[in-house]
Every structure is written in C-alpha cells, then in structure tokens.
C-alpha positions, 0 to 999 in steps of 0.5 A, spaced: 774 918 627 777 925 627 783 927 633 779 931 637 773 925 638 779 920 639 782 924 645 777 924 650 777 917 650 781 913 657 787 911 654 793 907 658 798 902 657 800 895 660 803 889 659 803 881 658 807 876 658 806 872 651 803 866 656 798 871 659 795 873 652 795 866 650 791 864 656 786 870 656 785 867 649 784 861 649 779 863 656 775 868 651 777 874 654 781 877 648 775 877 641 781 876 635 779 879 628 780 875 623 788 873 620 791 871 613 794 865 615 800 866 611 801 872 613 801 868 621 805 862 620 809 868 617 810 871 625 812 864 627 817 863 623 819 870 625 819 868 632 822 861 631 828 862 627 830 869 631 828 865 639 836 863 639 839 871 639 833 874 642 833 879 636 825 879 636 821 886 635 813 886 636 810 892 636 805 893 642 797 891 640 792 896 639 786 894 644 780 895 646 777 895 653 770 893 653 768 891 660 772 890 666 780 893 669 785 892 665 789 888 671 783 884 672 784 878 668 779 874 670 774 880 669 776 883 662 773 883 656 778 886 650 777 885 643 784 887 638 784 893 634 790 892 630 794 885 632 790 881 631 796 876 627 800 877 631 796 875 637 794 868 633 801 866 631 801 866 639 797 862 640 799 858 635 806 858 637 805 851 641 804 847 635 810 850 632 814 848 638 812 842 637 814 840 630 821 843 631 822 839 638 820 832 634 825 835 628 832 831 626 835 838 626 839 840 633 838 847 631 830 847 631 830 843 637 834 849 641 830 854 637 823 851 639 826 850 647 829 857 647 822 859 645 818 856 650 822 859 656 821 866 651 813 864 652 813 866 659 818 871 660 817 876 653 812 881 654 808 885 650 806 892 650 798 893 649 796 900 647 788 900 651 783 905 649 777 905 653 769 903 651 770 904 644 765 903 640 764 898 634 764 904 628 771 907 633 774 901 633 774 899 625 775 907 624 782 907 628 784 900 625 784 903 618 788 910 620 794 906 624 794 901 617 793 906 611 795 912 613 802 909 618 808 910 613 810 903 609 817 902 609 821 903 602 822 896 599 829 900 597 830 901 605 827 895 607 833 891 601 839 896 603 838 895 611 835 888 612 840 883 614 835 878 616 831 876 610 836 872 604 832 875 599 834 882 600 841 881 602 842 877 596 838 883 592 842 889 595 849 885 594 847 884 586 845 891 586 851 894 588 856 888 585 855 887 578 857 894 574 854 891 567 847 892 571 848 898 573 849 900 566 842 897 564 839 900 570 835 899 575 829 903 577 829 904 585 823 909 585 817 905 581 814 898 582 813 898 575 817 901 569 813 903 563 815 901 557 819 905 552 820 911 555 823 908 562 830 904 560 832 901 566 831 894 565 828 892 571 826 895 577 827 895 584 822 890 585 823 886 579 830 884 581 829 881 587 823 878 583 828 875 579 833 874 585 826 869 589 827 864 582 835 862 584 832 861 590 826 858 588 827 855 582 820 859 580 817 866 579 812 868 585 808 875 587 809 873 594 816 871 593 819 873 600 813 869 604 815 862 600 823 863 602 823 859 609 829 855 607 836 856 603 840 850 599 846 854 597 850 860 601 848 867 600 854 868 596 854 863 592 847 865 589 850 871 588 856 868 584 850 864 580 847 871 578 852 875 576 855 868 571 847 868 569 847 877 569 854 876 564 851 871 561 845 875 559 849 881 556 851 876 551 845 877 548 844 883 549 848 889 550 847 893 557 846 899 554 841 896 549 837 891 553 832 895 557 831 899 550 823 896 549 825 898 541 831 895 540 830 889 545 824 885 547 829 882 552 826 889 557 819 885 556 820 883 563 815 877 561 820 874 557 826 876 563 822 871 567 821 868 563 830 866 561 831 866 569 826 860 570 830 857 564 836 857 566 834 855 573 829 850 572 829 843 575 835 846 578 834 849 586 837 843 589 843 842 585 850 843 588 853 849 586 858 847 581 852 844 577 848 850 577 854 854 574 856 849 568 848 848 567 847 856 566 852 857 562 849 852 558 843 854 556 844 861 556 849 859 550 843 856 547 839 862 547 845 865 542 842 865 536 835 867 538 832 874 535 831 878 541 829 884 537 821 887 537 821 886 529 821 878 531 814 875 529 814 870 533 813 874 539 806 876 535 805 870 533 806 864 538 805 869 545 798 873 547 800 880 548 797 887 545 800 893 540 800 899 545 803 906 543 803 912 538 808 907 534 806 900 536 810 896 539 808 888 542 807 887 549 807 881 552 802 880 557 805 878 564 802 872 567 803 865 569 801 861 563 805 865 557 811 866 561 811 858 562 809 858 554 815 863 554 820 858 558 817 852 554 819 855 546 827 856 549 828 850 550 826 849 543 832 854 541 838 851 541 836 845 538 
C-alpha cells in the first residue's frame, strides 16, 4: 500500500484498560490472527516476572475499525493488524495468574497478585485505522514487521540488563582478554571459514553461553531461559575457567584459524562446551568448576588439527575450498556424535 493511499484513511488513537481488551475479546468484538505460541507464553512471562517493578513496556496495538466507534464497546467491531501475540498473552494472562497463586514460590504469589491489580489499572495504547480493507490491512502488517528497524543483537546484549542470557554474553565479552585475542565477530551471524579468524561470533558466544545455562545447544535459546540454578556471576566464572581451559588446547591467536585448528569448527565448539557441561546444569557451583577442569584436561591429548583423519572418518561433513579443508556439518545428531567420541579421549 503505498504512503499516499494510507494517508486518507481516518485514523486515531485510544486506550483500553488490559481488563477491557480481555472482555472485548472473549465477547467477539476484537478478530485476533493467528500467534506462535511460544513466542505468547513468552509476553507473560514478560509480563509476570516484571508486574513487582512495573518495568513493563508494550508497544501500542495496530487495529482496524471495521464497524462501529471506537468508544462504543458494545458496537465495535475491530480485528488487529499487528498485536495480535501481545493481545492473546492477555487473554491468557488469567491462566498464568492462577499457576503462580497455587505456587510454593512467595515471590510468584506476589508477582501473580500485583499482575492482576496491573490487569485493571494498565492501558494499552491502540493505534486505529478506519475501514480497511482485507488486502490493506495484510499490506500494512508486513511494512510495520519487515521494513521496521530490528534492534542489533550487539545492542540488545550490551544494553539489555533484564535478559541473563545477555548480560552474562556482555560480561564475558568484555572480561576475558584471552577471547578477545581469538575474536569475536560482532558484525556477522555467521563467520565463513578460513578468511574470517574470529573464533566465534556474536551470536555463537551467547550460543555457547545458553549451554552453561542449559546444559544443551538450542537455536532458540534465549526463549528456553525462564529460570537460572547459579548466579549471574558464577556462570560467568564457569566460562571463563571453561574459556582458559580451552586455550590449553589451543593457543588464542592459533584457534579460530580453520588451517590450523579444527577447534574454529563451531560444530565441534559446541560440541566441547555440551561436554564439559553435560549432565551438570543442576549441580552446585564448586562441583561444576572441579568437573570442567576435569574433562577439558581429558581433551589434552586430542589432535585438534584439519590433518586429523578422524574427522573425515568418523563425522559427516563436506571438502569446500580452492585448497580443500573438512566441514563439518552443523546439526544436532553430529554434534551429539561429536560430544559422544570425547568422552572416549581420555580413556
């Protein structure tokens, strides 16, 4: 839809309480799209963990105005144009509520009371567009989701001081000089082999961070973060002790060099990191300490360079290259046969 088209359409903005957007659900008034779950349980969360400071931020709903005014609930007839999670975690908000009152946990107890006081007071901001048509309405859904400026993972992990996953990213990022001399590539996503000698990037660390947190690798990692057994800071110690450990093997200024160490795989990265914290998420912090020490030590022995044949031999991966070198292929079953085989290293 073009600027000029979008321009002449009546347009205003309201509020409603969180309580009124619930009801006029429930009652048909408001038409939802369809959500990602995960992505809904998500917002309550959100909206559950954050009620005792009412550090909450929810951007306005986009809405259409299909029949009625807009200050007549009892008329209206609005459908959501972009919202449409936000709006179902509302709705589901009474469900969450009700897990967190029938909890051993005072500090869910509270949180769920707070919440349902915020319920009735918070209002949401409704951006409303007038009478738009099915084609319109789809048209200004994609240009507020695809051409709206996505906040960079770099920002979101430097400035983000709610999210454990980030903070303990940013703090291992800054702390540890040994990784700052291996690299960290805070422009790609992905580091493309053998040119780029960063031993990981951006994402991957935060990755490698979610399996000290997890115990295992996940793509989505930072939506299975809900609850943390140690403190921020000592899992910051357990990867640092992990991170000096592993530049036993492997000098810093060697490591991310794919033709000299097949440690800058990042298959086989993960693949020491759900090692040395395998089976151990739920330990106490001196046990994890003594118990990465311990199997990274095992590991002293191992050939890590590309001349190896076990890699070719044992583990799916493809020759790529003027001058051919072995990836690895990056998926959950080798890096699982990857972690599997170190076990058998130190024996």
């Amino acid at each position: 839809m073009k600027l000029q088209e979008l321009s002449t359409k009546k347009r205003s903005m309201a509020s409603f309480s969180i309580e009124e957007l619930i009801s006029l659900v429930r009652n048909g008034h408001i038409q939802v799209r369809e959500t990602d779950q995960t992505r809904v349980r998500s917002i309550r969360n959100y909206l559950l963990e954050n009620a005792l400071t009412e550090n909450i931020y929810i951007p306005p709903l986009i809405v259409n105005l299909e029949e009625g005014e807009i200050n007549d609930s009892s008329t209206i007839k609005l459908s959501i144009i972009d919202g449409s999670q936000r709006m179902k975690a509302f709705v589901q908000l009474e469900d969450s509520i009700f897990k967190a009152l029938k909890s051993f946990d005072d500090t869910k107890i509270e949180q769920a009371y707070k919440l349902k006081s915020l319920i009735k007071e918070t209002h949401i901001a409704l951006q409303v567009f007038e009478n738009l048509s099915e084609k319109e309405a789809a048209q200004l859904y994609l240009d507020v989701n695809l051409k709206g400026k996505k906040v960079a993972l770099s920002k979101r992990i430097s400035f983000d001081s709610r999210n454990h996953l980030n903070v303990i990213t940013n703090q291992v990022l800054q702390s540890h000089s040994n990784l700052k001399i291996a690299g960290v590539e805070l422009e790609k996503q992905n580091i493309v082999r053998p040119k780029n000698k960063n031993l990981v990037s951006l994402s991957q660390l935060r990755q490698i961070v979610g399996i000290f947190i997890t115990g295992h690798f996940a793509t989505n990692i930072e939506d299975k973060i809900k609850t943390t057994y140690l403190q921020n800071g000592e899992y910051i110690q357990l990867i640092h002790l992990w991170l000096d450990q592993l530049f036993k093997l492997c000098p810093p200024e060697e490591i991310g060099d794919y033709h000299q160490s097949m440690l800058a795989s990042y298959p086989i990265l993960t693949a020491v990191a759900q090692f040395a914290n395998d089976q151990m998420v739920n330990q106490p912090f001196t046990n994890r300490q003594e118990l990465i020490v311990k199997r990274m030590a095992s590991l002293q022995e191992v050939d890590w360079t590309p001349d190896n044949p076990i890699w070719q031999e044992e583990f799916r991966g493809t020759m790529k290259g003027r001058k051919p070198l072995f990836y690895l292929v990056n998926d959950k079953s080798n890096i699982r046969k990857l972690q599997n085989w170190l076990y058998t290293c130190g024996r």
